[in-house]
C-alpha positions as CSV (number, residue, x, y, z in Angstrom):
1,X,-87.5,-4.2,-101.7
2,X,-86.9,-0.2,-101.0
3,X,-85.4,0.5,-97.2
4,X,-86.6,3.8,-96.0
5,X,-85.2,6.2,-93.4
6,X,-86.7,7.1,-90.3
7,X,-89.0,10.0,-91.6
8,X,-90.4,7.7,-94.6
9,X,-91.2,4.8,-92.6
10,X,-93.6,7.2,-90.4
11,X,-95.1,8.5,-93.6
12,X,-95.7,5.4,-94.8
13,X,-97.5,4.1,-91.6
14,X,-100.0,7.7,-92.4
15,X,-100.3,7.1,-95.8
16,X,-101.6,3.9,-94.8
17,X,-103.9,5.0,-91.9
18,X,-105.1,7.7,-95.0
19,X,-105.6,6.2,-97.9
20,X,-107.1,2.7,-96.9
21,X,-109.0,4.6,-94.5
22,X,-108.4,3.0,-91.5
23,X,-108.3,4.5,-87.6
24,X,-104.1,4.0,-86.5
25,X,-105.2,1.6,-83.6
26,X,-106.4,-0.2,-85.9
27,X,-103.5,-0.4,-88.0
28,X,-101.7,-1.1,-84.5
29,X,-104.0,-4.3,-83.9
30,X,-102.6,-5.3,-87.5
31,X,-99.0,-5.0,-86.7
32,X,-99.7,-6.8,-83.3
33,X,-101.7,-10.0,-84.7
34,X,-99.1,-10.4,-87.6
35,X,-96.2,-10.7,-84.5
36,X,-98.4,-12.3,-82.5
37,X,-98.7,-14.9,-84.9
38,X,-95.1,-15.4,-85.4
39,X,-94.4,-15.4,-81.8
40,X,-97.3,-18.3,-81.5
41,X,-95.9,-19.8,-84.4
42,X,-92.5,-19.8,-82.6
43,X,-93.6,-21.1,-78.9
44,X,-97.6,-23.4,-79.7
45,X,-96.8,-24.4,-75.5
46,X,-99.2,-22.2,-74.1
47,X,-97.6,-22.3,-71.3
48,X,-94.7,-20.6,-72.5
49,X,-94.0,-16.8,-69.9
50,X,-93.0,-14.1,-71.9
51,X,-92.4,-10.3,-70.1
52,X,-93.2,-7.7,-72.3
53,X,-91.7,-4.4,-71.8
54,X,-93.6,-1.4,-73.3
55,X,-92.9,2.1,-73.4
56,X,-94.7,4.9,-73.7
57,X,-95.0,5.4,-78.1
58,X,-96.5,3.3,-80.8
59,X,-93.3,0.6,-80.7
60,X,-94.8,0.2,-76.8
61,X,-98.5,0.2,-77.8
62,X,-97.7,-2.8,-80.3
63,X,-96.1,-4.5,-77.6
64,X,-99.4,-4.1,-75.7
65,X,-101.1,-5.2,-78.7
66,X,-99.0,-8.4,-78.7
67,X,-99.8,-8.7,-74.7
68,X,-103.4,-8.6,-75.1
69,X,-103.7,-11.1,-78.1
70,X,-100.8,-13.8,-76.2
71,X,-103.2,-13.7,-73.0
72,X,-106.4,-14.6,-75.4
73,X,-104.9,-17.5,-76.6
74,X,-103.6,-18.3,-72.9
75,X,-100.0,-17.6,-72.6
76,X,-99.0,-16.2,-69.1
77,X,-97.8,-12.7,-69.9
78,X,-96.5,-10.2,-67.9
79,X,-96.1,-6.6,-69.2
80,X,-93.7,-4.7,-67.6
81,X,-95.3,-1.1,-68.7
82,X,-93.2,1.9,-68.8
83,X,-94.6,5.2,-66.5
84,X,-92.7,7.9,-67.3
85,X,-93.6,12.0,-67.1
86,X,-94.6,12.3,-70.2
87,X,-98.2,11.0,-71.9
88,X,-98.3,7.6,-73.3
89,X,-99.3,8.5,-77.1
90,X,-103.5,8.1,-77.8
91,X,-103.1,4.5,-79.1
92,X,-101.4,3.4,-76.3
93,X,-103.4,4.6,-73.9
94,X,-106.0,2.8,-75.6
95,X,-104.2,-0.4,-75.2
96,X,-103.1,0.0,-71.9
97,X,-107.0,0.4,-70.8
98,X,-108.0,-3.2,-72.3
99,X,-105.0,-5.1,-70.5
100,X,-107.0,-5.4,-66.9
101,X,-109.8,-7.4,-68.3
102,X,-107.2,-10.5,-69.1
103,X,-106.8,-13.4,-66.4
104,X,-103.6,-14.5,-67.9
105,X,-102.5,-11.1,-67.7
106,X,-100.7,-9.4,-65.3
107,X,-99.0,-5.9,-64.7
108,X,-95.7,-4.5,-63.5
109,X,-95.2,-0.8,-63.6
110,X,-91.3,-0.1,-64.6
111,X,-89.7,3.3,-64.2
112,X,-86.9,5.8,-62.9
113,X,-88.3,5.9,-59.6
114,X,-88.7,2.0,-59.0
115,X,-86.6,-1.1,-59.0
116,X,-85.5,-2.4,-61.6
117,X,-88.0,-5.9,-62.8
118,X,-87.0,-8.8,-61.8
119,X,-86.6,-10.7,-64.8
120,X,-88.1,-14.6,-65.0
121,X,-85.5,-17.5,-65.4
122,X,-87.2,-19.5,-69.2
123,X,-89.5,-16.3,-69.3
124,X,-88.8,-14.8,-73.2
125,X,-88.8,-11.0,-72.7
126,X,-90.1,-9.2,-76.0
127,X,-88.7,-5.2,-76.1
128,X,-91.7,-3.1,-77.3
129,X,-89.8,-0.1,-75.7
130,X,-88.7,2.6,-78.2
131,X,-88.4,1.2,-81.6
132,X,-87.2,2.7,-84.7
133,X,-87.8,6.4,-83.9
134,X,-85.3,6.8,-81.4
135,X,-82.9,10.0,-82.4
136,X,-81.0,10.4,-79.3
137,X,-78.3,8.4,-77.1
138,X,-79.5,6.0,-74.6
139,X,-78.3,7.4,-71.0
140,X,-79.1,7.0,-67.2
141,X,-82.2,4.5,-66.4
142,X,-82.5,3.3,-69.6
143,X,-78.8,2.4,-70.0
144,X,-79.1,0.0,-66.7
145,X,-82.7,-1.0,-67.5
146,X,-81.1,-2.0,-71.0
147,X,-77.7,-4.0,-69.6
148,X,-79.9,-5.1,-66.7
149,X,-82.4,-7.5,-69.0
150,X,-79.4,-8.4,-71.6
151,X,-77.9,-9.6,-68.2
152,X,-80.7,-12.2,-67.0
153,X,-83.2,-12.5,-70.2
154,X,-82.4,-16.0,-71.2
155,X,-84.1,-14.4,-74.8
156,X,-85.0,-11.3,-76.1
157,X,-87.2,-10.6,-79.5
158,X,-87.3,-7.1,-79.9
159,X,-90.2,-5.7,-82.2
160,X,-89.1,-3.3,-85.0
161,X,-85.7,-3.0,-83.7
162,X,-84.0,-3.6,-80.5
163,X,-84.6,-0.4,-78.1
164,X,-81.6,2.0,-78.2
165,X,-80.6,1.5,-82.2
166,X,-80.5,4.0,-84.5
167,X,-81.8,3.1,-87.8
168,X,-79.9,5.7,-90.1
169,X,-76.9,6.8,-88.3
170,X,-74.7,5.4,-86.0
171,X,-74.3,4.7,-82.3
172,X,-72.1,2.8,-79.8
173,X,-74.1,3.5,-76.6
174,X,-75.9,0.8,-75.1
175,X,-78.8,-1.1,-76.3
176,X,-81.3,-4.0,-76.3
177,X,-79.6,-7.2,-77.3
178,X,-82.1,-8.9,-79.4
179,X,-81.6,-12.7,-80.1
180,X,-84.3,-12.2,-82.8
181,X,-85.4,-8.9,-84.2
182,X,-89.5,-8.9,-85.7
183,X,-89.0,-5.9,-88.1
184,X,-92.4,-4.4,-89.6
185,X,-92.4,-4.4,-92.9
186,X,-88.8,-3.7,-94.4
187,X,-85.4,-3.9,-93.0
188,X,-84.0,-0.8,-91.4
189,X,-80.9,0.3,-92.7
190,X,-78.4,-0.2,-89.7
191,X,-79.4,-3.9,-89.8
192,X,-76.8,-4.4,-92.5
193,X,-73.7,-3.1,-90.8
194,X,-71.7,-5.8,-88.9
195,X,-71.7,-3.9,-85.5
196,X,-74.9,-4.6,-85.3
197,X,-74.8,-8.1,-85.7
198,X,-75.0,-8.6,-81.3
199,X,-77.8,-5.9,-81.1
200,X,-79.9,-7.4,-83.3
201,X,-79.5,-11.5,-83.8
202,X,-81.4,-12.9,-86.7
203,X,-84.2,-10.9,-88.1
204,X,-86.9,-11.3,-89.9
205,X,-89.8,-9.1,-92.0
206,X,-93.2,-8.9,-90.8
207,X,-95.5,-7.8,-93.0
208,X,-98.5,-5.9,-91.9
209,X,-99.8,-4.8,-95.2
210,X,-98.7,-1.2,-95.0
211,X,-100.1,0.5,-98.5
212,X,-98.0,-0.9,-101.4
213,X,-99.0,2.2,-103.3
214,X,-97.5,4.4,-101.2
215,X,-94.2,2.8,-101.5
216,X,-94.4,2.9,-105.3
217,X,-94.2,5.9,-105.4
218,X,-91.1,6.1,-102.9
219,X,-87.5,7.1,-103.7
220,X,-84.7,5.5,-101.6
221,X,-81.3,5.0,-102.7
222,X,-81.4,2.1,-100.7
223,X,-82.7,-1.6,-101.7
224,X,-82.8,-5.1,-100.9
225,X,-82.3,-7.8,-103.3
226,X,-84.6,-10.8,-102.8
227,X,-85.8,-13.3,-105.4
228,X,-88.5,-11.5,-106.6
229,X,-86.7,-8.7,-108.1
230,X,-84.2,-10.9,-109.8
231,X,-86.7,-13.0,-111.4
232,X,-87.2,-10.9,-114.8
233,X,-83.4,-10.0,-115.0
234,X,-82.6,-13.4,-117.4
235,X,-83.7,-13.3,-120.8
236,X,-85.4,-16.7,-121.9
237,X,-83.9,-18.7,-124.5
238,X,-85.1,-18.7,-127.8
239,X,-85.2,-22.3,-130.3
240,X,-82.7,-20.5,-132.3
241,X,-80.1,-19.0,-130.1
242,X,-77.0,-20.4,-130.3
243,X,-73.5,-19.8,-128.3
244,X,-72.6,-16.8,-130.5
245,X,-75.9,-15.8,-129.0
246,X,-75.2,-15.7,-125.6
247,X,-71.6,-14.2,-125.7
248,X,-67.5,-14.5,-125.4
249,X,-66.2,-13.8,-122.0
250,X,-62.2,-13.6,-121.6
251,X,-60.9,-14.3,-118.3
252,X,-57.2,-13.3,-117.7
253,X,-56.0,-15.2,-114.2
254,X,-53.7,-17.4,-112.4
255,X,-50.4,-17.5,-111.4
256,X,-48.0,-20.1,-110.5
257,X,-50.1,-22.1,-107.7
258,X,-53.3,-20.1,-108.3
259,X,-54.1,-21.8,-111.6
260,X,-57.0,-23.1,-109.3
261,X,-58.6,-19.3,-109.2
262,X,-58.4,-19.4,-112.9
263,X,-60.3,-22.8,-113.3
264,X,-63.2,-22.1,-110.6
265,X,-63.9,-18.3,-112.4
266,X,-63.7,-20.5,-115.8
267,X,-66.1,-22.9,-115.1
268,X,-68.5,-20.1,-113.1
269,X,-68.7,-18.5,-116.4
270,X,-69.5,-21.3,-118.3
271,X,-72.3,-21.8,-116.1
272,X,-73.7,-18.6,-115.7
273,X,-74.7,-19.0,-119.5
274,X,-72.0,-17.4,-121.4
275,X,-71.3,-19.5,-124.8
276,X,-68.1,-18.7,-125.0
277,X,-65.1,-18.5,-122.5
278,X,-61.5,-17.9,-122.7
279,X,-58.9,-18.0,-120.1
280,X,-55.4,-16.2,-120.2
281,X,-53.0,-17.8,-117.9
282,X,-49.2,-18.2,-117.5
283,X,-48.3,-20.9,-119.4
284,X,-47.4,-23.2,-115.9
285,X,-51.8,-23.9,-116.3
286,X,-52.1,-25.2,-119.6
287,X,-52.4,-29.0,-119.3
288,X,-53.9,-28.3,-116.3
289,X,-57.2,-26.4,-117.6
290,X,-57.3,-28.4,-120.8
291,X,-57.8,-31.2,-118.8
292,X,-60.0,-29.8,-115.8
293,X,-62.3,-27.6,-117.9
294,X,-62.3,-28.7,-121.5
295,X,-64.8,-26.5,-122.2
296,X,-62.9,-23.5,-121.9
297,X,-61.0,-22.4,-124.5
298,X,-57.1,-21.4,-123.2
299,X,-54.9,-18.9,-124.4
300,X,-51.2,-18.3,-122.5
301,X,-49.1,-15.9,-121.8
302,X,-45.3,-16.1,-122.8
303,X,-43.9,-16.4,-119.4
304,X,-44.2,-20.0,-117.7
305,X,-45.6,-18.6,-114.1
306,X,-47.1,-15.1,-114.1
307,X,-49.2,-12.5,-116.2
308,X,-46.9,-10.4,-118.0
309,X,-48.5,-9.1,-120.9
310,X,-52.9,-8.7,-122.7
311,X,-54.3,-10.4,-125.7
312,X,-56.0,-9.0,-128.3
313,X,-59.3,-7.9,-126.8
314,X,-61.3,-7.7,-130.0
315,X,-63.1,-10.6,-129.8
316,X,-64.4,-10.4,-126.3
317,X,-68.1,-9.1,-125.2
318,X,-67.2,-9.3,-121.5
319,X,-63.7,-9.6,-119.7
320,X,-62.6,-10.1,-116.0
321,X,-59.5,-10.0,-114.1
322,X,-57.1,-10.8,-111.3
323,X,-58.0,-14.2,-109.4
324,X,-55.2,-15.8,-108.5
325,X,-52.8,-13.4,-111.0
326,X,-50.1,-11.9,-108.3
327,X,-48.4,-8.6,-108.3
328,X,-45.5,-9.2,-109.8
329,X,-44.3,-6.1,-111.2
330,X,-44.5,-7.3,-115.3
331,X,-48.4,-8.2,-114.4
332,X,-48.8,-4.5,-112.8
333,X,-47.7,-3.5,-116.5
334,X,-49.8,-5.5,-117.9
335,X,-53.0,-4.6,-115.6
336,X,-52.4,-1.1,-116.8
337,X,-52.3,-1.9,-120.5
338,X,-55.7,-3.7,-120.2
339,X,-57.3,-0.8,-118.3
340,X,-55.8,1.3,-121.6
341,X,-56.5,-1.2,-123.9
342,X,-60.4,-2.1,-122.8
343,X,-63.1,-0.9,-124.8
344,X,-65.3,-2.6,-122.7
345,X,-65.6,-2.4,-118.9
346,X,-63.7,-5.3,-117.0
347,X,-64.8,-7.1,-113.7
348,X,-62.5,-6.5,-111.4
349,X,-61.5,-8.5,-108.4
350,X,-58.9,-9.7,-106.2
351,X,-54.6,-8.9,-106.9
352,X,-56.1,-6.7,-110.0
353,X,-58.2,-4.9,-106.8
354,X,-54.7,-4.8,-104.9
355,X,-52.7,-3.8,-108.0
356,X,-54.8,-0.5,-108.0
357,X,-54.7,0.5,-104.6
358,X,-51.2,0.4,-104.4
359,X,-50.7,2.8,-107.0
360,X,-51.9,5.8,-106.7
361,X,-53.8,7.1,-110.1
362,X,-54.7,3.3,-111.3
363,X,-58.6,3.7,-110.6
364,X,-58.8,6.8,-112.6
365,X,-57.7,4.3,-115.7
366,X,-60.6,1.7,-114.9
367,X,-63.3,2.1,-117.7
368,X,-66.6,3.5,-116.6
369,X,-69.4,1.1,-115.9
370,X,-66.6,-1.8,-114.4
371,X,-67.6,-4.0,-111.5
372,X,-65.0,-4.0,-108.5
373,X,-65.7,-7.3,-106.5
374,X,-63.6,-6.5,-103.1
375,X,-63.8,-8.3,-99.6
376,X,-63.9,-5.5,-96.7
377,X,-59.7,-5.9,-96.7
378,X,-59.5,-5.0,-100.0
379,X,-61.9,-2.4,-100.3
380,X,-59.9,-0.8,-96.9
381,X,-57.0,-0.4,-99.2
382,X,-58.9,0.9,-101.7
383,X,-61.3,3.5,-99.7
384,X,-59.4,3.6,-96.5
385,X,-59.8,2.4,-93.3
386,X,-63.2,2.9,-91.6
387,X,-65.1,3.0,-88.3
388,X,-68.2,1.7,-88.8
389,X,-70.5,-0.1,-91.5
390,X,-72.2,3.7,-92.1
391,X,-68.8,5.3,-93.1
392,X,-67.7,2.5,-95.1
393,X,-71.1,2.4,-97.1
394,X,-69.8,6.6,-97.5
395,X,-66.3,5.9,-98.8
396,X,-68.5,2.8,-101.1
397,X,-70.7,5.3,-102.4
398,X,-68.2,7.9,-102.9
399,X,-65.7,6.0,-105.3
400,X,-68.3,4.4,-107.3
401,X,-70.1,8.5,-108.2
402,X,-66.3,9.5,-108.2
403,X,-64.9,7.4,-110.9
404,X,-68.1,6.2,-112.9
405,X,-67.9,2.2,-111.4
406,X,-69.9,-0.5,-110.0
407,X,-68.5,-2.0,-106.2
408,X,-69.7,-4.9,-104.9
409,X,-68.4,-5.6,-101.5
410,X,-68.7,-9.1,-100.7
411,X,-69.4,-9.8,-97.1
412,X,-72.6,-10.9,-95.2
413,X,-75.6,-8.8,-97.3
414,X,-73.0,-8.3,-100.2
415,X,-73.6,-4.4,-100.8
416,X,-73.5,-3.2,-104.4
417,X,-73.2,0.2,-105.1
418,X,-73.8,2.0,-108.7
419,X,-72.5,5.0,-109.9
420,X,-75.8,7.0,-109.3
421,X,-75.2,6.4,-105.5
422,X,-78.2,3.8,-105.4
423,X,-77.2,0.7,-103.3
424,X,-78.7,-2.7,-103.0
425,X,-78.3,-5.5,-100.2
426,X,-77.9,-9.1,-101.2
427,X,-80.3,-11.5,-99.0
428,X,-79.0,-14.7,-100.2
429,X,-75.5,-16.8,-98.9
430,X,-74.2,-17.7,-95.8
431,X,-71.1,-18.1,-93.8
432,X,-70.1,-21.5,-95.2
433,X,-69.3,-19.2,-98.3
434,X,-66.3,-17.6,-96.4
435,X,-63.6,-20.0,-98.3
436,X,-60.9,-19.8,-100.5
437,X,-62.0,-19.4,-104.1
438,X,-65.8,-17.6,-103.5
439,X,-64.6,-14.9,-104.5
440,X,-63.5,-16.2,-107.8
441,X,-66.9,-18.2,-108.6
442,X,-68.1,-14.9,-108.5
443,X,-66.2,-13.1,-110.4
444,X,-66.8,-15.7,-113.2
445,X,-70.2,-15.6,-112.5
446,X,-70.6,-11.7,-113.2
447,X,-67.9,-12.0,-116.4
448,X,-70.3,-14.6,-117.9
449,X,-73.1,-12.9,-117.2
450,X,-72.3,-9.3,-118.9
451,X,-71.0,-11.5,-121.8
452,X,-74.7,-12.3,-122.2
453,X,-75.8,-9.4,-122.8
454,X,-76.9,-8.0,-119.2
455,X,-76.1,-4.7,-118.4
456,X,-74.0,-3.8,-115.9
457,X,-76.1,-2.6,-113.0
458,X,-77.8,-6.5,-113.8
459,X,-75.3,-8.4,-113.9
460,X,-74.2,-7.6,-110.4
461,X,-77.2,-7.6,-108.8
462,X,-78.0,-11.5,-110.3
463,X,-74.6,-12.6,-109.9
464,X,-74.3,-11.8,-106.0
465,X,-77.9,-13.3,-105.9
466,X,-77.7,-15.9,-107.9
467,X,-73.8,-16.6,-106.2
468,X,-75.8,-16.4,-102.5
469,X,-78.4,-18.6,-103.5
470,X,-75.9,-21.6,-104.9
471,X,-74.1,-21.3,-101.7
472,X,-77.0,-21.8,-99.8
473,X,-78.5,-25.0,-101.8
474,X,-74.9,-26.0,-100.8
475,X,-75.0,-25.4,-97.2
476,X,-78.8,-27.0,-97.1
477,X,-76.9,-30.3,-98.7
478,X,-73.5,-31.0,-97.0
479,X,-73.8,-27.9,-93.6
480,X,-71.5,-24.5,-93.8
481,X,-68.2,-25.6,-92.3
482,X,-67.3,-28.5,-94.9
483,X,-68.3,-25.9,-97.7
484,X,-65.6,-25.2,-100.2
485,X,-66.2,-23.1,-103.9
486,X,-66.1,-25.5,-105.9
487,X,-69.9,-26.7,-103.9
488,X,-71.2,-23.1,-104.6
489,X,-70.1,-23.3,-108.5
490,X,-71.7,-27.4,-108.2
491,X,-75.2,-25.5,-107.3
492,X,-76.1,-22.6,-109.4
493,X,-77.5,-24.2,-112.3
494,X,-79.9,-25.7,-109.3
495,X,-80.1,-22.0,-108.3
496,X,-80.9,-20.6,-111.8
497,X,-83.8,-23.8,-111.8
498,X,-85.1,-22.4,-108.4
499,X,-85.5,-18.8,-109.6
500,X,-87.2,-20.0,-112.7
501,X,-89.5,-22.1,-111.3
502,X,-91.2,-18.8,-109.6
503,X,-92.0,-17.0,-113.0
């Protein structure tokens, strides 16, 4: 799914109201029955109150929209309507001149020159005020009009985006609090950043059919993985593949007491399809992984707890490195006689990730085309600290044109950058998936998969999906806080099964 930017999103709503030739109220009355009937959907009581505050542009006039329709079906609405200097824009005007004719309807004008509403104890207040064109900071009346029904709303739903929120830069003035943002169409950039997480709640799409043709035709940098788009990335087996088919993926982890990393990113790779997997560990893991995962095959290094030296890499289609491996200074060594050595691009992740940003001139070695797998701490050291989720998604972009390399940083809407600067947003996981050993599931995951055969850009796009998805099947069976990584590794070939099932 493409994310646009302010100025798209209004094109798109013309190119619309153009080629399907349609009057914009009329595309307006769409966007309001598609909330309306997720607001109905929400609250069936009738006799639910909601307040509905609408301003004076388009965002307000789907808000009167939403009124109108809610006092057909006889909900008690009151719309708290905006009067300001300025003109309400055509179509709201137009809306505003059918609310009078509704019994269950009633109106409250709101402005800089009266009080401000009283706001209903149970009454759910839906913010139809600016919506996603705002461009400037929210000041004066509409600061204390905005902490003023945060304050006493028991809920909020905010319509397109909570009223105050830039969409592609950022802001810390005040805003709407939302507990659930109705977002038309596609998700708005911002809503991926963490300091937004209180401004908006949960969110979810509504569609209101804006012209698919149009948006074909669209470039964005930015995406949004759902299942959709991942459905054609796997190719189907054949009756004579075999496991020389599907690959040989070398995995060089662990460390004395992280032999566990080693084992979950073993098995992950197994199970992500590769036919073949090898380990390198110290030789402290032997008997251990021969007896947990037989399936992998284990080569060790000569020291009994640590990584001190690289295999011979020729027989390897895919290679990742650094769960669990330390930073002793002989595996430091032997990190940068892999990133010499490699004729392939590695999957990076965890102490390798920590090994590089601590010496200066160790990215520059990593082939092009590797996958860096960071949480936000690691990615600080690598990128430098940051203010806000827009300048970290800069210094993301930035290293991965700079030095030719895929990032994926793994946190709520896992954000994969590729070395053309285009980025894509995960949709599936959870927070049960914030445990030890995640990280390594998926670093097995995305090893296994480029031994396949998948292509870079591919491979991390599936693996955060397909990682996501396992970990929600897992929270669905035994709930988020008893989740640990060995549940998520228990549930992706239930995952793969769900995404095929949709072909």
């Amino acid at each position: 799914m493409k994310i646009f930017n302010q100025t798209q999103i209004r094109e798109w709503d013309a190119a619309t109201i153009a080629r399907e030739s349609i009057k914009s109220s009329d595309l307006m009355e769409r966007a309001g029955y598609q909330i309306t009937n997720w607001i109905t959907s929400r609250f069936p009581e009738t006799d639910q109150k909601f307040q509905i505050a609408c301003g004076i542009g388009n965002n307000g006039g789907d808000g009167l929209v939403v009124s109108r329709l809610l006092a057909e079906k006889g909900y008690p609405v009151e719309v708290l309507l905006l009067t300001l200097g300025s003109e309400p824009s055509p179509d709201n005007a137009l809306n505003t001149k059918q609310l009078p004719k509704y019994s269950y309807l009633t109106i409250t004008s709101i402005g800089p020159d009266r009080e401000l509403p009283k706001i209903n104890p149970g009454s759910v207040v839906i913010d139809a005020i600016f919506g996603s064109g705002l461009n400037r900071p929210i000041e004066g009346y509409f600061e204390k009009l905005f902490i003023h029904m945060n304050d006493r709303a028991s809920q909020i739903i905010a319509i397109d985006v909570p009223s105050g929120m830039f969409i592609d830069t950022p802001g810390d003035h005040h805003t709407i609090e939302a507990e659930i943002t109705l977002t038309l169409q596609t998700p708005k950039l911002s809503f991926f950043f963490p300091e937004n997480k209180s401004k908006l709640g949960e969110w979810k799409i509504i569609d209101i059919g804006l012209h698919k043709g149009w948006e074909a035709e669209q470039e964005t940098p930015y995406h949004f993985i759902t299942e959709g788009e991942v459905r054609s990335i796997p190719v189907p087996r054949q009756t004579f593949d075999h496991k020389g088919t599907f690959g040989h993926a070398l995995l060089i982890c662990g460390s004395h007491g992280k032999i566990g990393a080693a084992m979950l990113a073993a098995k992950a790779a197994l199970v992500s399809g590769a036919g073949l997997v090898s380990c390198y560990i110290p030789s402290c893991g032997y008997t251990a992984m021969q007896a947990a995962v037989p399936e992998v095959m284990v080569l060790t290094d000569d020291h009994e707890n640590k990584i001190t030296a690289i295999p011979d890499l020729r027989s390897y289609k895919a290679l990742g490195v650094g769960c669990g491996i330390g930073q002793a200074d002989q595996t430091r060594l032997a990190l940068r006689s892999l990133l010499q050595g490699s004729s392939v691009p590695l999957v990076i992740d965890a102490d390798a990730l920590n090994i590089l940003s601590a010496n200066d001139g160790d990215l520059s070695r990593v082939p092009q085309g590797s996958i860096l797998t960071p949480h936000p701490g690691e990615f600080e050291r690598l990128a430098g600290s940051t203010h806000s989720g827009f300048e970290t998604l800069e210094k993301q972009i930035a290293l991965s044109k700079k030095y030719g390399i895929y990032i994926v940083l793994k946190r709520a809407f896992t954000c994969v950058s590729f070395p053309d600067g285009t980025v894509h947003f995960n949709s599936s996981g959870n927070p049960g998936m914030a445990t030890a050993g995640s990280g390594d599931v998926l670093t097995g995951l995305i090893t296994g998969l480029l031994a396949q055969g998948m292509a870079a850009e591919d491979a991390a796009i599936f693996g955060v999906y397909l990682h996501g998805l396992a970990g929600d099947l897992a929270a669905a069976k035994i709930g988020m806080p008893s989740m640990i990584a060995s549940d998520i590794l228990s549930c992706v070939g239930e995952a793969y099964q769900k995404i095929d099932k949709h072909q």
